[in-house]
N, C-alpha and C positions, 0 to 999 in steps of 0.2 A: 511467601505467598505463591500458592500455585495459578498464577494466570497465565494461559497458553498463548493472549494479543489477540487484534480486531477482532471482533466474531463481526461485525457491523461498525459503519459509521454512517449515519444521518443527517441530510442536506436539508437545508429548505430553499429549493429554486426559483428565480423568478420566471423560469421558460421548464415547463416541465417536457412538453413534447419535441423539445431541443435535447433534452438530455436524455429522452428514449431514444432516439437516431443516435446519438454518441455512445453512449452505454451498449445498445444492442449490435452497432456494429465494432464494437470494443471485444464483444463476445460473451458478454454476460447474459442472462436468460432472465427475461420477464416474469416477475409472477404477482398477480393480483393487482396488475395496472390498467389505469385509466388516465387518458388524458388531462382529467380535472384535479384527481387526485394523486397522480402518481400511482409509484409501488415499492416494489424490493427489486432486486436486480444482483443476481446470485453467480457466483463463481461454480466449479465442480466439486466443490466441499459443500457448499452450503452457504459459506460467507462470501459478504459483498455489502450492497449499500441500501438504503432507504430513502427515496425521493419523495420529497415530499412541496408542495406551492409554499414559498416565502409567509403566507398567511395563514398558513394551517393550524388551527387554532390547539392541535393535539403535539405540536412541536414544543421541547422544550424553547427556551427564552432564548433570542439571539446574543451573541456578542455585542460591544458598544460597537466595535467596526464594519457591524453590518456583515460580515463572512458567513457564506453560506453553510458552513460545516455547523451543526447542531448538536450533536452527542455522537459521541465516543461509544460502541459496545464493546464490552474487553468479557471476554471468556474465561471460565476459570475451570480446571480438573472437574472436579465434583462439588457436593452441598458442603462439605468438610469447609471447601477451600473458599465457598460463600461467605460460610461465617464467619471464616479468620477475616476475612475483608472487611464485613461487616463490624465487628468490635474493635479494628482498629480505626479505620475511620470514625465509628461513632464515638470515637475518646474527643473530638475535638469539631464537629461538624455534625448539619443533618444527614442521615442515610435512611430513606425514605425505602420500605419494602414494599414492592408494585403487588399486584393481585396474581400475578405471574410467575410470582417469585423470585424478579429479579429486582437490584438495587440500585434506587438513584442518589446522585452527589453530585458536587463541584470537585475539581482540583483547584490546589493553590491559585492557579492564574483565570478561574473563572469558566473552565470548558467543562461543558457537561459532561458525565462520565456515568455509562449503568453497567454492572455489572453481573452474568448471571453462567448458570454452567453451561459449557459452549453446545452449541449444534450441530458445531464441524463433522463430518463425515470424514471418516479416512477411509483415504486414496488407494486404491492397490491400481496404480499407473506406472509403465515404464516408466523412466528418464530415456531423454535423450542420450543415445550411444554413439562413442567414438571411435574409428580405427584409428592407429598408430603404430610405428614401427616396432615390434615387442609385448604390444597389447593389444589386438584389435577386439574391440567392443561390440561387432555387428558379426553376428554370422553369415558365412559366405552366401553370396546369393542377395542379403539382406538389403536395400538401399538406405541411403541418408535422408533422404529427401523428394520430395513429390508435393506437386501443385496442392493434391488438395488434403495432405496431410492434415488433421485437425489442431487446431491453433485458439485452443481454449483456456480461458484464464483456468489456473485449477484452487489456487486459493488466495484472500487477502495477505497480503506482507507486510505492507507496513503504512503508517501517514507519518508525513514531517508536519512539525507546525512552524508556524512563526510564533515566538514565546519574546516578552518585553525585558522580563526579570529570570534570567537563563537560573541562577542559584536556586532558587527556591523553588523553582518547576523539577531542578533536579533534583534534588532533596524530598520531596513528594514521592515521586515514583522509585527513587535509591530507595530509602530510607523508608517511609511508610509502605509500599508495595514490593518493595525487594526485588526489582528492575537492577540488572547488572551492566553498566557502563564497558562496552566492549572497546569504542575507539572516540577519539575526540578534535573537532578542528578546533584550534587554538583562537579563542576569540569569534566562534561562529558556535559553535555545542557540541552535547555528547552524543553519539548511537547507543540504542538500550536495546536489550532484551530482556524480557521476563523471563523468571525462576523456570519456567513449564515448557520453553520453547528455545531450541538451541538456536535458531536464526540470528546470522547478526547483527539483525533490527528487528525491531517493530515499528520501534519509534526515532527519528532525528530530531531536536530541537534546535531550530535557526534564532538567534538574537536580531531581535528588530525593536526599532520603533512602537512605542504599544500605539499608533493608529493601524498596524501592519495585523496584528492579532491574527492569528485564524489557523487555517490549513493553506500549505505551499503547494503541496501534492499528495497521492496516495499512489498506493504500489498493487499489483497482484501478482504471483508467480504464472511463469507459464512454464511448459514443461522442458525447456533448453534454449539455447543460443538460437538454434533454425526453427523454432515456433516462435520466438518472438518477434524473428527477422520479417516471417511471415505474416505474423500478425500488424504488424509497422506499415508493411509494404500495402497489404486492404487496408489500412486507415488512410493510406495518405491516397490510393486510389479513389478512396470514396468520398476525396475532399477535406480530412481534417489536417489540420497546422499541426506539425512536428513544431515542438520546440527545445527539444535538447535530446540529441542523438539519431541514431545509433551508435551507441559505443558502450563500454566497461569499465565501471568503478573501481580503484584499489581499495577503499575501504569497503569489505564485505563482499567485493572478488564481480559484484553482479554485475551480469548484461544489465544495459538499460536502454530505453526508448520512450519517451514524455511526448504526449500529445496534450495543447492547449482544448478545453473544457469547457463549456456550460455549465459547470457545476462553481465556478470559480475559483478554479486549482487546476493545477496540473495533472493525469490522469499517464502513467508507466507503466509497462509493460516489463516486468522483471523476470532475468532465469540465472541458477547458479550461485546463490549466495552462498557465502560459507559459514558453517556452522560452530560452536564453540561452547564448548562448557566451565567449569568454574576455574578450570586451572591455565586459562587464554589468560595474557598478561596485555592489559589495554595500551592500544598504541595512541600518542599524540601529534600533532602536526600542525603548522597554518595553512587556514583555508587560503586556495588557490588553484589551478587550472591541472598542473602537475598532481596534486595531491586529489584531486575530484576524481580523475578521469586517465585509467592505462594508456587508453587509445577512443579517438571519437571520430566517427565516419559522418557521409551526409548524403542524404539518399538525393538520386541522379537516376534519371529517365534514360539507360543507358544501356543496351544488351550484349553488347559487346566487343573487345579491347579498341578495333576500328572505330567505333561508332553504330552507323548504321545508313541504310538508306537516306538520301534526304526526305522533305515532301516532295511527292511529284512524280520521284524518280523510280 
């Protein structure tokens, strides 16, 4: 199955003009919103999210647990790779074709899923570049870093869920969707990516409790370690709760930075994953502190090694 991951996923909030202020100082760009009814809220690709009022009658059906996450948009190559989706899930489920042309279903554990060919724009953006002894990345003259560098999501990466029956969430997306299992916490779930997209996620599956259902967090890339740093540092200026990082994943190599939401999930700032294609041999492990996380920092109001002036002084 050629699905490339996110192109969208769809909320239905109880605080819509909560999650404009979270969202737009996150860095994503407004489009076609109102405080009653929401909007979309777009990355530099094109993907991003759909906010929507908890009562919006155009939303698909919530979860039993109430979680604000409502559908899934998954992206695919072309029409070809439409229809291969389509005929397989129509062997065993409904797959409803919209007037749009894209297609609605459940997965095995109930979460909405539409599928249609993506809208992502590609990117002709640097990466972030490094000097090092034997390599330097920047040419001379070139800086690293400046205040007001831009510090833009550039595309969706991934959402975790909390999933009840980890086996047969995985078997859906393995097996029916042809999602490739890159690495695995032992008693916590797998990392996937899809057939069309080398990233080594789209998707995490966390084992919980089925009152727990939903989304944990969602990801977007930004362009390196010192946009995200940056990006972290204006959120927590501008009042939002850090709740896990600064720091960098072993699995999938990525910076990371979660800030708590109005959307109810966690909301990350991600640069640097790594990439892998069919011949990466999945690694296992149990979940735990060492295995999450290379190294984890914690932002500190602090300019330099001294300190700094007191007040007053």
């Amino acid at each position: 199955m050629q699905i490339i991951g996110p192109d969208s996923l769809v909320f239905g909030v109880d605080d819509v003009p909560a999650c404009h202020e979270f969202l737009t100082a996150y860095g994503l760009d407004a489009h076609d919103y109102t405080p009653e009814k929401g909007g979309h809220f777009l990355s530099l690709d094109g993907t991003g999210l759909e906010i929507r009022r908890r009562d919006d009658p155009s939303l698909p059906p919530a979860l039993k647990t109430g979680n604000m996450l409502r559908m899934q948009v998954l992206g695919v190559v072309d029409e070809a790779a439409l229809e291969a989706v389509a005929a397989e899930l129509g062997k065993d489920r409904q797959v409803l074709r919209l007037a749009d042309g894209s297609l609605r279903t459940q997965d095995d554990q109930g979460f909405e899923l539409s599928f249609r060919v993506t809208t992502r724009r590609q990117l002709d953006l640097p990466a972030e570049k490094v000097n090092a002894p034997g390599d330097f990345g920047r040419k001379p003259n070139q800086i690293g870093v400046w205040q007001e560098m831009p510090t833009k999501p550039r595309t969706l990466s991934h959402v975790v869920l909390f999933v009840p029956d980890i086996e047969p969430a995985l078997a859906f997306y393995r097996d029916r969707l042809g999602f490739r299992v890159t690495d695995t916490f032992i008693g916590t779930g797998p990392f996937l990516r899809p057939q069309a997209n080398p990233d080594h996620h789209t998707h995490f599956f966390i084992r919980t409790p089925p009152y727990m259902q939903g989304c944990e967090h969602l990801a977007f890339h930004m362009g390196g370690p010192t946009e995200l740093m940056l990006a972290g540092g204006k959120m927590i200026k501008a009042g939002f709760e850090s709740f896990w990082g600064p720091g960098r994943h072993k699995f999938g190599s990525n910076w990371f930075w979660y800030f708590k939401s109005p959307l109810g999930c966690n909301v990350e700032f991600d640069a640097d994953m790594d990439t892998h294609d069919d011949d990466w041999v999945p690694r296992e492990t149990p979940m735990g502190a060492e295995a999450a996380q290379a190294f984890l920092f914690q932002h500190r109001d602090k300019w330099a090694p001294s300190g700094g002036p007191k007040p007053g002084h």
